[in-house]
C-alpha positions in Angstrom: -118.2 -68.3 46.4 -120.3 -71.1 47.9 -119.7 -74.9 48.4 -121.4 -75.8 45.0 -119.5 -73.2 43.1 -115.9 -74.6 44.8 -116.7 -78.3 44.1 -117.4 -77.4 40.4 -114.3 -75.4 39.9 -112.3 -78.2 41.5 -114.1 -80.8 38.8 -112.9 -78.5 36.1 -109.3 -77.9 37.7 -109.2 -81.9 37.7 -111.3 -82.5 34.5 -110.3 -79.6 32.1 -111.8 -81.5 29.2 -115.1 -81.4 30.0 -117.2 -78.4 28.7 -118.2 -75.8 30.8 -119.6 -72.4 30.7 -120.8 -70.0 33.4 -119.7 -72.1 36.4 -120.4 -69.6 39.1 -124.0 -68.4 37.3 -124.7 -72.0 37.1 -123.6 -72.8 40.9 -125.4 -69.8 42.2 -129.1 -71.6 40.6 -127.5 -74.5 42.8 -127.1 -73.0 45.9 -130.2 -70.6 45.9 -132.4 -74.0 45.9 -130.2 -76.0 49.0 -133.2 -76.7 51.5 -132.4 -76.2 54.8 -129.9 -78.5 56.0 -128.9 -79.9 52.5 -125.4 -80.0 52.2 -123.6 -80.2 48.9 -121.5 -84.1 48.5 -120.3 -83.6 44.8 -120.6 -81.3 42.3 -119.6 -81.5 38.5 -120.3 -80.0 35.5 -121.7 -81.2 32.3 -124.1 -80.5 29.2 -128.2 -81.1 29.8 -128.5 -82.2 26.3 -128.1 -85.1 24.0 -126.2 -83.5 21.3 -122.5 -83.4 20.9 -122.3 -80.0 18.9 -125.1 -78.2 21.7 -121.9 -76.9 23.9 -124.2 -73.9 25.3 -126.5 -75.9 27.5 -124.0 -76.1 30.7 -125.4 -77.2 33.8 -123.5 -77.9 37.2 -124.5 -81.0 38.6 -124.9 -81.3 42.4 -125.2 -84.3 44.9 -126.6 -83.4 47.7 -127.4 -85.2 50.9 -130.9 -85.0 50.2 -131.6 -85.1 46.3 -129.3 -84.6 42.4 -129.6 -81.0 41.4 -128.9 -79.7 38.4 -128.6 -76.0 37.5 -128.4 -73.7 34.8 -128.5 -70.1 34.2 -130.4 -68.9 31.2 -128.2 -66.0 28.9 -130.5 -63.5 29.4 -133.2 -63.6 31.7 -134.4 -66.8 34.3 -132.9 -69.9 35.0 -133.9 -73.6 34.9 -133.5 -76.4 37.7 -134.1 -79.8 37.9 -134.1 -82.1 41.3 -134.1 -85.7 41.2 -134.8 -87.5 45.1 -134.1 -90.8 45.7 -137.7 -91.9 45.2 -137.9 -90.5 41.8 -134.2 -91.8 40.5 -134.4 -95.1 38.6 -131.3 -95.9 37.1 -128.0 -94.7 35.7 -126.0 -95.6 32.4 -122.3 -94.4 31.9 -121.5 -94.0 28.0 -117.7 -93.4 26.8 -117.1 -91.9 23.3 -113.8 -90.6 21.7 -113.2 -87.4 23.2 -116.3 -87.1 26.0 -118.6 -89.3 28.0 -122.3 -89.0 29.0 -124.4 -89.8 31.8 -128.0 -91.2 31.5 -130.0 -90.7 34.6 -133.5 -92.5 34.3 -136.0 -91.1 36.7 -139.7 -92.0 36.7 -140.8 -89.4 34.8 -138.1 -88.2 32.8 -134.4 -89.3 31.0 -131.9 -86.9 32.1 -129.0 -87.1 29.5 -125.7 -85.2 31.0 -123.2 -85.4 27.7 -119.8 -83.8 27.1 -118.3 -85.0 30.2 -113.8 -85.7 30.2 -113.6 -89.6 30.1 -111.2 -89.8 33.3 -114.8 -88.1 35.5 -117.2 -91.0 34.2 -116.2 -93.7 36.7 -116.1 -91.5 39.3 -119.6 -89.3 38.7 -121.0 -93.1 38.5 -119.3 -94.2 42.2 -120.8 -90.8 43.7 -124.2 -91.2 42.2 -124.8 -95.1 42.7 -123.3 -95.4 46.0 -125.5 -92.1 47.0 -128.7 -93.6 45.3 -128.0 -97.1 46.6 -127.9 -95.9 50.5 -130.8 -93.3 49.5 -133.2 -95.9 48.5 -133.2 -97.6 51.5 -134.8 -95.2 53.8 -137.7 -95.3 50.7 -140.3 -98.4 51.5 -140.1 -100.9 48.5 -143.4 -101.8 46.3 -143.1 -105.2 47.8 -143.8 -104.2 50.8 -146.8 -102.7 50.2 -148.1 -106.0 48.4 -147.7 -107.7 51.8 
């Protein structure tokens, strides 16, 4: 088992509430796409979807020291995977229901909605990703200084 895999079964171990399915298929998408030198922060697991009855679209989440990747096996045959970088991220909303939580990450091009997530992990999947994002972006010239 790789880094990726660990952290997620760790999050599940800690966070049994959240839904998750095929952690170590879903890991292995992770890990097969680390770029030389990436290195795996935090990892979590989640649903890509909006929908609180969809409970087969689970994705393992991954910070990494270079970008957000999210992974998930497909049942049969391929796999999808989606990275966000710094540049790309815009902003991030934490929602609390009854039972679960979501994650809305904003990126330029897309809204990335991460739902059926145990309560207890919002607050710190939010710490993780804004403290990541807020260091991230500074290395990233601003518009403003391109106006100047």
């Amino acid at each position: 088992m790789g880094k990726v895999c660990n952290q997620a079964l760790k999050f599940m171990e800690k966070y049994p509430t959240s839904i998750g399915w095929r952690i170590r298929k879903n890991a292995s998408i992770v890990e097969r796409h680390l770029n030389p030198g990436e290195e795996p922060l935090y990892t979590f697991v989640a649903q890509k979807n909006d929908n609180p009855f969809d409970i087969v679209s689970t994705a393992v989440v991954c910070l990494t020291n270079k970008r957000i990747l999210i992974g998930r096996k497909r049942v049969v045959i391929g796999y999808f995977l989606d990275s966000i970088t710094p540049d790309m991220f815009n902003d991030l909303k934490v929602k609390s229901g009854i039972i679960w939580g979501k994650i809305h990450i904003d990126t330029i091009k897309e809204f990335i909605t991460l739902s059926n997530i145990s309560k207890g992990a919002l607050s710190e999947i939010e710490t993780n990703i804004s403290a990541y994002m807020m260091e991230a972006k500074k290395l990233y010239p601003s518009f403003d200084s391109h106006e100047k």
